[in-house]
MMTF fields as JSON, N, C-alpha, C and O atoms, coordinates in Angstrom:
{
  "mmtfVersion": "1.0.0",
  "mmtfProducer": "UNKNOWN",
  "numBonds": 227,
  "numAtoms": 228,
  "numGroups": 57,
  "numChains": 1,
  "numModels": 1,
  "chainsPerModel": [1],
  "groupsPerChain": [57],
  "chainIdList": ["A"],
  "bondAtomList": [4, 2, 8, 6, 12, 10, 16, 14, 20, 18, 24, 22, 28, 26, 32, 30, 36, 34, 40, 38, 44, 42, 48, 46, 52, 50, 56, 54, 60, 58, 64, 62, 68, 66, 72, 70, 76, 74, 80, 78, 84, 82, 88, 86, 92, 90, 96, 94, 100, 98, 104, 102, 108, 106, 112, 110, 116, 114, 120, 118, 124, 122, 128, 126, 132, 130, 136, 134, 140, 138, 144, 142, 148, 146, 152, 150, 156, 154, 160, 158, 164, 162, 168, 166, 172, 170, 176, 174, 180, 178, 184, 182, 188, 186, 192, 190, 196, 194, 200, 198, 204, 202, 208, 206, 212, 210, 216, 214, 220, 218, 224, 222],
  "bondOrderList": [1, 1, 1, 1, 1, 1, 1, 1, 1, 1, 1, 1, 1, 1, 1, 1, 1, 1, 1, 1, 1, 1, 1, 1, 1, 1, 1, 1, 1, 1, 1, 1, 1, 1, 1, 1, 1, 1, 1, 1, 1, 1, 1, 1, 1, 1, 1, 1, 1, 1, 1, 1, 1, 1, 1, 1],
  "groupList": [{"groupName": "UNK", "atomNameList": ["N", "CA", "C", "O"], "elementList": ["N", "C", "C", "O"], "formalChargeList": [0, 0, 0, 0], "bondAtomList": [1, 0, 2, 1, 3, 2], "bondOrderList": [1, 1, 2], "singleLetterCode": "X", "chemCompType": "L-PEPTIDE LINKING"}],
  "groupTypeList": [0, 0, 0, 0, 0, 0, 0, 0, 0, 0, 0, 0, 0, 0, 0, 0, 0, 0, 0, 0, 0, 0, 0, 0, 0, 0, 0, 0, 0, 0, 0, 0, 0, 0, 0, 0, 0, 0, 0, 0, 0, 0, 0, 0, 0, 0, 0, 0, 0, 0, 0, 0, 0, 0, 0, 0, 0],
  "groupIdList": [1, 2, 3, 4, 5, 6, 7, 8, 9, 10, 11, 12, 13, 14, 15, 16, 17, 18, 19, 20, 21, 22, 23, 24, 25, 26, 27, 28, 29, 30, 31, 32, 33, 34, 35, 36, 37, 38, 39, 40, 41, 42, 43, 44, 45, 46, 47, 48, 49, 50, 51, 52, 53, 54, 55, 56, 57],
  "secStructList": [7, 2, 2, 2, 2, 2, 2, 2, 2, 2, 2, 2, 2, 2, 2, 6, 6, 6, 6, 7, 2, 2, 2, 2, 2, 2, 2, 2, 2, 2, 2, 2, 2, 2, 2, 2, 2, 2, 2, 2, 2, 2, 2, 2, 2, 2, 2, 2, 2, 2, 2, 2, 6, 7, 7, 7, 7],
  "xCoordList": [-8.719, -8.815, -9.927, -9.851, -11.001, -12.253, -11.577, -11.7, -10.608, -10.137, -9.495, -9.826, -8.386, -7.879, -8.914, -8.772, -9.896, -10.277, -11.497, -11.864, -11.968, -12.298, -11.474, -11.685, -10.435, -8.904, -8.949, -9.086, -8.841, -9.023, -10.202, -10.123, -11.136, -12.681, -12.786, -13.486, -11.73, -12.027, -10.65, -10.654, -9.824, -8.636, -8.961, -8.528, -9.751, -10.892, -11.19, -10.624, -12.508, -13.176, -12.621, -13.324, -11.358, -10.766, -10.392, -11.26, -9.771, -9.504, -9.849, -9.274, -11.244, -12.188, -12.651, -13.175, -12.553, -13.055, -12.183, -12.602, -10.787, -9.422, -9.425, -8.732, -10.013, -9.876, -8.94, -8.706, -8.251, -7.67, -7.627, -7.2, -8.293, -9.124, -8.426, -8.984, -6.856, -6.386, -6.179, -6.339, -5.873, -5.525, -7.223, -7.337, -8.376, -9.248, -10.081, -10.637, -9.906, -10.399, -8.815, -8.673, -8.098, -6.829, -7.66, -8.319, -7.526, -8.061, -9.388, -9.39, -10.466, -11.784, -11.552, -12.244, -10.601, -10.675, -9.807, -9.884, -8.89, -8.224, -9.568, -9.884, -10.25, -11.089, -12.131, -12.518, -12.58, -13.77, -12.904, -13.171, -11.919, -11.106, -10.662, -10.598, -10.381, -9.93, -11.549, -11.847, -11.989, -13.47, -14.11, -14.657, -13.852, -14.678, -13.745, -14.073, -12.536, -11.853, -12.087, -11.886, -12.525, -12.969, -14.2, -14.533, -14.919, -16.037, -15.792, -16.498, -15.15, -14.698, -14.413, -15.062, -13.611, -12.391, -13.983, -14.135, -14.547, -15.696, -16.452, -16.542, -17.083, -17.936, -17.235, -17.639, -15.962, -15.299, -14.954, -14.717, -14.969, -14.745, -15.999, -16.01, -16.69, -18.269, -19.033, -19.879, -18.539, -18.402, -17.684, -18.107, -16.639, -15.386, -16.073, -16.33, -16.646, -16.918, -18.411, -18.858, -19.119, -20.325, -20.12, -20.768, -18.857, -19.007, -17.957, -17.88, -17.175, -16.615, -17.315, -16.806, -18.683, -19.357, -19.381, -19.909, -18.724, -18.558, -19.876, -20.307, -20.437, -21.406, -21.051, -19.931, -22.351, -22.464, -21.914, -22.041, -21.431, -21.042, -22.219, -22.051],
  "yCoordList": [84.526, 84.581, 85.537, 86.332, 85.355, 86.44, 88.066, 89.066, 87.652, 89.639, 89.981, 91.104, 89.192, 89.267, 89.741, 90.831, 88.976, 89.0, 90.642, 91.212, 91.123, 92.17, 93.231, 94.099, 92.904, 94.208, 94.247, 95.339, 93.123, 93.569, 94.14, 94.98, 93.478, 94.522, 95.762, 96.438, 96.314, 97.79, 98.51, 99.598, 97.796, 98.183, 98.642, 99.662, 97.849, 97.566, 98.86, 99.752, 98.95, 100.085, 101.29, 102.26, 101.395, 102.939, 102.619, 103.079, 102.237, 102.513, 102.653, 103.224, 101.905, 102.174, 103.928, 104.594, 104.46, 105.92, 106.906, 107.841, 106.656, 107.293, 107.13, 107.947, 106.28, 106.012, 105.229, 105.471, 104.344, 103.101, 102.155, 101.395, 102.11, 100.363, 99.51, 98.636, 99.338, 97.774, 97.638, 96.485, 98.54, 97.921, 97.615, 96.801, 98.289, 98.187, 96.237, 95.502, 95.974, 94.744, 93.537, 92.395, 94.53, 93.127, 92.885, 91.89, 93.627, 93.842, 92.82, 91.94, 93.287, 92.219, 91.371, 90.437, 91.13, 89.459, 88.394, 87.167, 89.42, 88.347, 88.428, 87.538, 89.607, 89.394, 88.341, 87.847, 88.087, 86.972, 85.671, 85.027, 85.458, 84.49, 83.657, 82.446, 84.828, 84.604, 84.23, 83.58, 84.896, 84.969, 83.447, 82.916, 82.831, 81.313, 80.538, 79.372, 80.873, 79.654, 79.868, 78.84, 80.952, 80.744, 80.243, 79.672, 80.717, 79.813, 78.135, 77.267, 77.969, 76.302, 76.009, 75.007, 76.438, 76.054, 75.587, 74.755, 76.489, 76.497, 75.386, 74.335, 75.869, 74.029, 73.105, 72.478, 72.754, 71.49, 71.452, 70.437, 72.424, 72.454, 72.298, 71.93, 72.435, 72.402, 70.922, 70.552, 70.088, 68.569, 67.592, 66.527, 68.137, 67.428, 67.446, 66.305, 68.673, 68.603, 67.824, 67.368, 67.694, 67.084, 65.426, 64.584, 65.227, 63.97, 63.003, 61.776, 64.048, 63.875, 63.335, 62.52, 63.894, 63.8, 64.432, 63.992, 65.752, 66.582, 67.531, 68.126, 67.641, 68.567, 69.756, 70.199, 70.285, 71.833, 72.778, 72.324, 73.859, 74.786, 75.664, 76.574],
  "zCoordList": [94.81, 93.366, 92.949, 92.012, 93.786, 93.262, 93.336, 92.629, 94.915, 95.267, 94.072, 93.694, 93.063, 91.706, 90.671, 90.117, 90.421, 89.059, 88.958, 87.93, 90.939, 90.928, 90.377, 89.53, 91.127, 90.774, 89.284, 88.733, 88.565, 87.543, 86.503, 85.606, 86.905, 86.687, 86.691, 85.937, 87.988, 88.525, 87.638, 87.062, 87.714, 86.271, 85.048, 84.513, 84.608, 83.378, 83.35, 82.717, 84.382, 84.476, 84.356, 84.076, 84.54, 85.204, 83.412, 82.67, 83.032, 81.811, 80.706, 79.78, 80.755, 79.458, 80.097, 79.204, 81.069, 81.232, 80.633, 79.951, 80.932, 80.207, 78.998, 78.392, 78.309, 77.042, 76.621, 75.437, 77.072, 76.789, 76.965, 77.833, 75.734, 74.762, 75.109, 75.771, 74.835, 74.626, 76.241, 76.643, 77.172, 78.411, 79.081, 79.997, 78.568, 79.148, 78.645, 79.462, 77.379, 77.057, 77.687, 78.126, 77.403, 78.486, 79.864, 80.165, 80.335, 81.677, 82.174, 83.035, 81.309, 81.288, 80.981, 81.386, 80.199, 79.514, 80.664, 80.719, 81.626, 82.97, 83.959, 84.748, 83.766, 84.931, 85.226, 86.285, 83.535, 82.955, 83.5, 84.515, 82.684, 83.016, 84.446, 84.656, 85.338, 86.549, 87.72, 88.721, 87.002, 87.332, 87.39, 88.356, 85.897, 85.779, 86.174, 86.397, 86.349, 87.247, 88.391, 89.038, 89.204, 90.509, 91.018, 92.056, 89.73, 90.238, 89.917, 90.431, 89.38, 88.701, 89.863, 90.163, 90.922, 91.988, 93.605, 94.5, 93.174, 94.1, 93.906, 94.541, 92.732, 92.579, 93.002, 93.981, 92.369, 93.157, 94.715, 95.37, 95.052, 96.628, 97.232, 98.407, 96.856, 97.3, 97.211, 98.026, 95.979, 95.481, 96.455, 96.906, 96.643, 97.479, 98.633, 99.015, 99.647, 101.006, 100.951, 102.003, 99.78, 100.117, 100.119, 100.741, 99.098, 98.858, 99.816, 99.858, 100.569, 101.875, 103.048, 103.818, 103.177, 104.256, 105.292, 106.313, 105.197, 106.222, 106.387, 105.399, 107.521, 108.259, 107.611, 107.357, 107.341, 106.8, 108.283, 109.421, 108.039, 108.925, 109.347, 110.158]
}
């Protein structure tokens, strides 16, 4: 999900340079998006294995 929400960062990027606005704020706004659900997905995975009891790696 993070390799996604980069792709779209770097989408973003290339297009606010070309000069196009609406694909360049589409673009950031999946990347933000895709972005805080991955970190959402993490915290809970990080919750789950602590409250699991499983040994750190």
């Amino acid at each position: 999900m993070l390799g996604w929400a980069l792709t779209f960062l770097v989408i973003a990027i290339i297009a606010a340079v070309f000069g196009f606005g609406g694909i360049a704020a589409a673009s950031a706004g999946i990347a933000k998006i895709l972005f805080f659900v991955f970190l959402a997905l993490f915290v809970i995975a990080l919750l789950a294995r602590a409250l699991r009891g499983s040994p750190p790696v």
